[in-house]
C-alpha positions in Angstrom: 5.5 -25.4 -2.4 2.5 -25.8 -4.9 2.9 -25.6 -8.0 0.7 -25.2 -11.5 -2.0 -22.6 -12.4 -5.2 -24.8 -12.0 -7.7 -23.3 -9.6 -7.0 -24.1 -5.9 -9.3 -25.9 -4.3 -8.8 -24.3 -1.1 -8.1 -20.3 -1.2 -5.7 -18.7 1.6 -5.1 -15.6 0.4 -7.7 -13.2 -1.2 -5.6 -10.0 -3.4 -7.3 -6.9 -3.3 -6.6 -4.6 -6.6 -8.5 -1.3 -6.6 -8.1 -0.2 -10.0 -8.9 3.4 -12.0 -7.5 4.2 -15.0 -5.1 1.9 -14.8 -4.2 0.8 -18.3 -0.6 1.4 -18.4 0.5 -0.3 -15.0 -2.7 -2.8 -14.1 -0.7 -5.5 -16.8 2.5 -5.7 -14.3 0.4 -5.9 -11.2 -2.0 -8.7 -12.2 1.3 -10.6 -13.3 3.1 -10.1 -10.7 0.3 -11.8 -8.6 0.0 -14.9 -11.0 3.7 -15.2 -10.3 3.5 -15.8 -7.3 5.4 -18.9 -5.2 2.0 -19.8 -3.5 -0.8 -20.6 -5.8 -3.7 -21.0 -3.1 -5.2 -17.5 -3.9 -7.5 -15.6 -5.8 -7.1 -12.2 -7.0 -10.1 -9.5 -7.0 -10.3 -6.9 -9.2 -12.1 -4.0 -8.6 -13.0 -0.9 -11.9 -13.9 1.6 -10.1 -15.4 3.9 -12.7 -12.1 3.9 -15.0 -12.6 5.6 -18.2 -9.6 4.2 -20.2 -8.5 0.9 -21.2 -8.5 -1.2 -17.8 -11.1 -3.2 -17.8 -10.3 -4.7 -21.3 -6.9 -5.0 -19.8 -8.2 -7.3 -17.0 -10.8 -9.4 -19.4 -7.2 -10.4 -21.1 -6.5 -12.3 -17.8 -9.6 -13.9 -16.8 -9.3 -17.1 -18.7 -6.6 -17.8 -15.8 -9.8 -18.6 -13.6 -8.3 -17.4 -10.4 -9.3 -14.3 -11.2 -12.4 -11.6 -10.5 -13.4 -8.3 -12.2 -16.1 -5.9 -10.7 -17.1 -3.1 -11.8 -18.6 0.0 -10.0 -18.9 3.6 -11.0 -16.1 5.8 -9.8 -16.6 5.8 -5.8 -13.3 5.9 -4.8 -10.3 3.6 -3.7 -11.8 2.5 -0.3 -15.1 1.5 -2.0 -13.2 -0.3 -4.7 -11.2 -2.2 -1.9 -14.2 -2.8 0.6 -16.1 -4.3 -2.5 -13.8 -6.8 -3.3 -13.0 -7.7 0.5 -17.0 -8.7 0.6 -16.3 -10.9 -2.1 -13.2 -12.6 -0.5 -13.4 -16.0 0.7 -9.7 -16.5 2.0 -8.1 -16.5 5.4 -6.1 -13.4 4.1 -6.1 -10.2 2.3 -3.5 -9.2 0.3 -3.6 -5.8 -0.6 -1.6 -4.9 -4.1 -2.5 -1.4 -5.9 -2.5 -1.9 -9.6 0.5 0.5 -9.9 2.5 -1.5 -7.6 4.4 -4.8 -8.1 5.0 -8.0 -5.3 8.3 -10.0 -5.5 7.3 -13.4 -6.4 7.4 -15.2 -2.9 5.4 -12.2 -1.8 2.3 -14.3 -0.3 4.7 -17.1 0.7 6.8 -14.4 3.4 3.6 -13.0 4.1 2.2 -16.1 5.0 4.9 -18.2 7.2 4.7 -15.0 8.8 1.5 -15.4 9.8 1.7 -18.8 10.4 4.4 -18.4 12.8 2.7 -15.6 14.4 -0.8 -16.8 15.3 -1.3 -14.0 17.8 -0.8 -11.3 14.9 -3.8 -9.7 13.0 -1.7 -8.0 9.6 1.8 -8.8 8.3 3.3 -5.8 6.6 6.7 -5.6 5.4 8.6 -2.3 3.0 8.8 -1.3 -0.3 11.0 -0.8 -2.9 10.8 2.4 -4.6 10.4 2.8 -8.0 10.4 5.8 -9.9 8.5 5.4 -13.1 9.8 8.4 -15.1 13.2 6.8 -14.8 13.0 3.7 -14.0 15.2 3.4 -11.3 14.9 2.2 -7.8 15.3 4.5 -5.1 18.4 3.9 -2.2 15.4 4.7 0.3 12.6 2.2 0.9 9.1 3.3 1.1 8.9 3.7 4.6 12.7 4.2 5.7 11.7 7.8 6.9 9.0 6.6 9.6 10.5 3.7 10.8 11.0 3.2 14.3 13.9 1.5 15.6 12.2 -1.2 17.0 8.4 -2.5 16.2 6.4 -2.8 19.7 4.8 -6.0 19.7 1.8 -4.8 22.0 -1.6 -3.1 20.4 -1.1 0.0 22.7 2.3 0.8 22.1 2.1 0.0 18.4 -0.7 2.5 18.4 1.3 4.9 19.8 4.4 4.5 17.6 2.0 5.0 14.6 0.9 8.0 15.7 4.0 9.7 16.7 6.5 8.1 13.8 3.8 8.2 11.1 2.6 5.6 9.0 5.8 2.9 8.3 3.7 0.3 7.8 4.0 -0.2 3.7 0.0 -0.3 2.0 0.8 -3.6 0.4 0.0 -5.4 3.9 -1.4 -8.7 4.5 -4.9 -8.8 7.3 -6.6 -11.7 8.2 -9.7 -11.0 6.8 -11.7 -12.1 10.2 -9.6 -8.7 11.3 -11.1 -6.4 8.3 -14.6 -7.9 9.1 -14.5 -6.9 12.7 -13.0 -3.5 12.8 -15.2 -2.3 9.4 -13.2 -2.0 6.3 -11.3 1.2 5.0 -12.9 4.5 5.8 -14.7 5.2 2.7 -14.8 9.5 3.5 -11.6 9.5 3.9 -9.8 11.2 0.9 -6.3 10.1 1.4 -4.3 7.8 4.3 -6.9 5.3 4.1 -4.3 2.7 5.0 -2.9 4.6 7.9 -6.2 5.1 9.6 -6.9 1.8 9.2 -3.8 0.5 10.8 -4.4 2.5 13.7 -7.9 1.1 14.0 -6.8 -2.3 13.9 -4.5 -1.4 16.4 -6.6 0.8 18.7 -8.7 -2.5 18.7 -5.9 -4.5 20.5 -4.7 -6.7 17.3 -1.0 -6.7 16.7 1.0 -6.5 14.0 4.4 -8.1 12.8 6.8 -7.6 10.4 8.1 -9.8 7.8 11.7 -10.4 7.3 12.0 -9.3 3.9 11.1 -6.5 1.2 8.7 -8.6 -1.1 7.1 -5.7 -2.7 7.9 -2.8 -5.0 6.1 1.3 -5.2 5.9 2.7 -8.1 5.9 6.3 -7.8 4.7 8.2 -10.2 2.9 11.5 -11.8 -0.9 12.2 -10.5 -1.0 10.3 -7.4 -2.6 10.9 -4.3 0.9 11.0 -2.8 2.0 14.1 -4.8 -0.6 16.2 -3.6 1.2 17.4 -0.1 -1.9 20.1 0.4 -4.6 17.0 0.3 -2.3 14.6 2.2 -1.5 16.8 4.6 -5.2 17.3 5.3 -6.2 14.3 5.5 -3.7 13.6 8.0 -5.6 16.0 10.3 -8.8 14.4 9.7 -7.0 11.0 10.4 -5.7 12.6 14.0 -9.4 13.9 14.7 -11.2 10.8 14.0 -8.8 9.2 16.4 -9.3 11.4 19.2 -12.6 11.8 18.7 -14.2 8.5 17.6 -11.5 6.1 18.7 -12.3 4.2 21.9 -8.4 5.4 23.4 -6.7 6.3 26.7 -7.1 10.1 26.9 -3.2 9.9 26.7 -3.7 8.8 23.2 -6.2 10.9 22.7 -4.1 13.9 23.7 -1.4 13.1 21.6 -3.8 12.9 18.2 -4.9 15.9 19.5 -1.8 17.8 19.6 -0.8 16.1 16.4 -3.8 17.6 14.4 -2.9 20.9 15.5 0.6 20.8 14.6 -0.8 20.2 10.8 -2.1 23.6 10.8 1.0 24.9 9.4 1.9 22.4 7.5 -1.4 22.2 5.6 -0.7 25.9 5.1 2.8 25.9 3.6 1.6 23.2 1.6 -0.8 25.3 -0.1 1.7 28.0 -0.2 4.2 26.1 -3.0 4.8 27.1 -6.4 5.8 26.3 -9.0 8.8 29.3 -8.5 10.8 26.9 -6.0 11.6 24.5 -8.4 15.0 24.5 -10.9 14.2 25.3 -14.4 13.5 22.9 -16.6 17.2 23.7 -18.1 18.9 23.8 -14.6 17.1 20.6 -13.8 18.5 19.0 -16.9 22.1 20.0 -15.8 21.7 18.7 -12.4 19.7 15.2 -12.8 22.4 13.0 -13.3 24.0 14.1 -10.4 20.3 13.7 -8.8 20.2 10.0 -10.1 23.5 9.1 -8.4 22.6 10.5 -5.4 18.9 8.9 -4.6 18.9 6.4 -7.0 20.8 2.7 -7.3 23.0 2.1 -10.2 21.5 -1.5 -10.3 18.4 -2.6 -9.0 18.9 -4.7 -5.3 19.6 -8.6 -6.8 16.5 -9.7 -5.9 14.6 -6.8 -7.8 16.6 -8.0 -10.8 15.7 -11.7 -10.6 12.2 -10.9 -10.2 12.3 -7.9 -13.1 14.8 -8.8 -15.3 13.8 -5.9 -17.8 12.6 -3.0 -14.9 12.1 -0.9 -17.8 8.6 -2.4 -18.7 7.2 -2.7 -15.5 
């Protein structure tokens, strides 16, 4: 294990951090990534347009060296992320959203995997949900309601799980950049599921993927993202099933079964659109009923190695 903060001389891994508006999370991210057990990296920032505080957040860590700011105006997440993937120089790219958090041996898992797994193109592993309004971690993982109950090992039959479990591969993945530079980068049109489509590109492209043997990451869910729009995310699932039916090089079994998938959206996308605001407990009722809520989706204590790596959770 190295260990210092000097500048390696030789980078492995290449972090990826779009960031927009990002002023009150962007500070636990970019530590959480100069905590980290391996030290052969460096992290890439990427403004994309923000109009608060983050850059001036960022410019507080630059004097670490292993660090890169660009700045764009506001083009979206994928832009942000395939901007600082042209500017990455290691054999890997870490991908860590700036409201998101790694474990510290994050890029050291991430890496024996890889390393012990030549034949695999992205490591990916779960997250641990955090809710940010209470500061508590969720008994659920990230992906625990798409996971399948094994993870095929061949590109075709990965493909195919994706498609008809949903995305359980956790955004915080690890690609051997080689990979990104092949297949093209995240889909810039794309409005929401960028990471899902591109896990099914990389695997409708014959790479494989492999799972690390532990949770090194934690989500932080939270008010105004993508995510808790169901109306958008639901529509850009659809689009995600029509581009791979119709611009995917796939077996027309595969291509069928997007197909059928982007029709069964249809009434999805319209209930979505349908919710109000009427379905919800009142604000009062609410207050009654959220303890009991807490106990039921939410740990008492954080899992041990959540607390060794976040001591105060409250702050993150």
């Amino acid at each position: 294990m190295e260990t210092g903060t000097s500048v390696p001389a030789s980078i492995s891994f290449s972090i990826v951090m779009p960031a927009y508006n990002s002023e009150a999370t962007i500070d636990a991210a970019i530590e959480s990534a100069l905590r980290q057990t391996r030290r052969n990296f460096e992290l890439i920032v990427v403004d994309d347009g923000s109009t608060d505080n983050t850059v001036a957040r960022v410019e507080r860590y630059l004097s670490a060296g292993r660090i890169k700011l660009i700045t764009q105006p506001h083009l979206g997440s994928s832009a942000a992320r395939n901007a600082a993937i042209a500017e990455s120089v290691g054999e890997y790219v870490s991908l860590l959203d700036s409201d998101d958090v790694w474990l510290p041996r994050y890029l050291e898992v991430m890496g024996e995997t890889l390393n012990a797994n030549p034949q695999a193109a992205v490591a990916f592993t779960d997250g641990w949900v955090l809710n940010d309004d209470i500061k508590k971690i969720a008994r659920r993982t990230a992906m625990s309601a798409w996971r399948p109950s094994t993870d095929p090992s061949e590109p075709a039959a990965f493909l195919r799980a994706l498609l008809e479990h949903g995305n359980f591969v956790y955004g915080s993945a690890t690609v051997r950049r080689s990979v990104l530079v092949d297949v093209g980068g995240f889909r810039e049109a794309l409005p929401a599921c960028l990471d899902y489509e591109l896990w099914l590109r990389i695997a409708a492209n014959g790479y494989r993927f492999i799972r690390c043997p532990e949770i090194v990451a934690v989500y932080r869910r939270r008010a105004g993202q993508i995510t808790s729009n169901p109306a958008r995310m639901e529509r850009a699932l659809s689009e995600v099933f029509r581009i791979v039916a119709e611009e995917y090089g796939v077996t027309d079994e595969i291509r069928a079964l997007a197909l059928r998938l982007k029709q069964e959206q249809e009434p999805r996308i319209s209930k979505a659109r349908q919710r109000t605001r009427s379905s919800r407990l009142p604000p009062a009722a609410f207050r009654l009923y959220r303890p009991l809520w807490r106990l039921r989706w939410f740990c008492l204590r954080p899992p041990a190695e959540v607390r060794e790596a976040f001591p105060n959770i409250d702050v993150i």
